[in-house]
C-alpha positions as CSV (number, residue, x, y, z in Angstrom):
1,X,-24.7,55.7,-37.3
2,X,-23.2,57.7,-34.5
3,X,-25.7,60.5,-34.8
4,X,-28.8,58.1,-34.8
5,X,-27.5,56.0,-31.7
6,X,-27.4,59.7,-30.2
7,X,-30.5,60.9,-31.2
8,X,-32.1,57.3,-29.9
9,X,-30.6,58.4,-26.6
10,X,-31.8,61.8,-26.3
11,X,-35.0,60.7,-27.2
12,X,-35.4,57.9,-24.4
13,X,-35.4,54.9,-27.2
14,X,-33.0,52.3,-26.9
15,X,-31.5,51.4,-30.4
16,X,-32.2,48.0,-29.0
17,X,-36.3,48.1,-29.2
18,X,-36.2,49.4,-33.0
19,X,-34.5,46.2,-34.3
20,X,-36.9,43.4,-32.1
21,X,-35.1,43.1,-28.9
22,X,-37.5,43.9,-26.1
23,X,-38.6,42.7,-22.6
24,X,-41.1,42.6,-20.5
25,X,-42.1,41.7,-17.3
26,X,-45.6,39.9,-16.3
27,X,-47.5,40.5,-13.2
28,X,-47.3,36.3,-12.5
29,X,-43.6,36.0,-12.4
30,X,-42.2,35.8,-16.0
31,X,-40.0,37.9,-18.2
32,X,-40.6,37.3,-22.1
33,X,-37.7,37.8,-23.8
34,X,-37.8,39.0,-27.4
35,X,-34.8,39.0,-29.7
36,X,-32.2,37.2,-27.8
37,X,-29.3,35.6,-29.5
38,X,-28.4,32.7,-27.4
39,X,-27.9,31.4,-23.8
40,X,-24.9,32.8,-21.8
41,X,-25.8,31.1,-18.5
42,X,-28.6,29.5,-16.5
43,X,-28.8,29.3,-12.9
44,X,-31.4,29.5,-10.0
45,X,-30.8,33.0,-9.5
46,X,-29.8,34.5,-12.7
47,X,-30.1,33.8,-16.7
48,X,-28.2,35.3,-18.9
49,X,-28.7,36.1,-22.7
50,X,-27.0,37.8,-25.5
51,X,-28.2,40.5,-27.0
52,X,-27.2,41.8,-29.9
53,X,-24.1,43.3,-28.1
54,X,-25.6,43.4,-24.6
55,X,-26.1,41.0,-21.9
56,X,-29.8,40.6,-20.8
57,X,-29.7,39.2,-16.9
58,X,-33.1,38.2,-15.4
59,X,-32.4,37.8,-11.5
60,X,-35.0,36.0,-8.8
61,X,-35.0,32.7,-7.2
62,X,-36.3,29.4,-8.4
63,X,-35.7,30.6,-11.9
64,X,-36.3,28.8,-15.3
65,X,-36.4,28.6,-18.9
66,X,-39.8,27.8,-20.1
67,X,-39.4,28.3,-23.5
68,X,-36.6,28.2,-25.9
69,X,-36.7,29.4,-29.0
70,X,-34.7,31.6,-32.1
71,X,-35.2,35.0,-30.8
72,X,-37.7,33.9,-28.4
73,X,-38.0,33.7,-24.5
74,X,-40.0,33.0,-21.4
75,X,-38.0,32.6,-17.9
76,X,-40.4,32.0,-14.8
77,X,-39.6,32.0,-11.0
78,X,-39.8,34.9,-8.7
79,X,-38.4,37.9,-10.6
80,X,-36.0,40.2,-8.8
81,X,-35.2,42.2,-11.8
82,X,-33.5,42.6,-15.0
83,X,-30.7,44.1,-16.1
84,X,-29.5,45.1,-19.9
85,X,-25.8,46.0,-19.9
């Protein structure tokens, strides 16, 4: 599995995408989170998830969990960023 987690890399795809997880960013202040595996934290400036065996971080102000679901995500507020690490 070594030599496909490489070629993923060289090729710009995270391993990440290819089994569901995936995030994205809307233009009025949300982050969908697909394929997260649980809450690791929830504050006004950051929310944390697990996944797989990364940390997802949304960051802003005034942020929220929406929606709650298996695998499923929607934090609101005003969206600094997100980090994967």
């Amino acid at each position: 599995m070594k030599i496909w987690s490489e070629f993923l890399e060289a090729a710009g795809v995270a391993e990440s995408f290819l089994k569901g997880r995936r995030y994205t960013v809307t233009e009025n202040g949300a982050v969908l989170v697909e394929g997260q595996d649980g809450v690791l934290g929830v504050g006004d400036s950051e929310v944390k998830f697990r996944y797989g065996k990364r940390v997802l971080s949304v960051k802003g102000e005034n942020l929220k969990i929406k929606t709650l679901s298996k695998g499923f995500a929607v934090v609101c507020g005003n969206i600094s960023g997100v980090d994967e690490t």
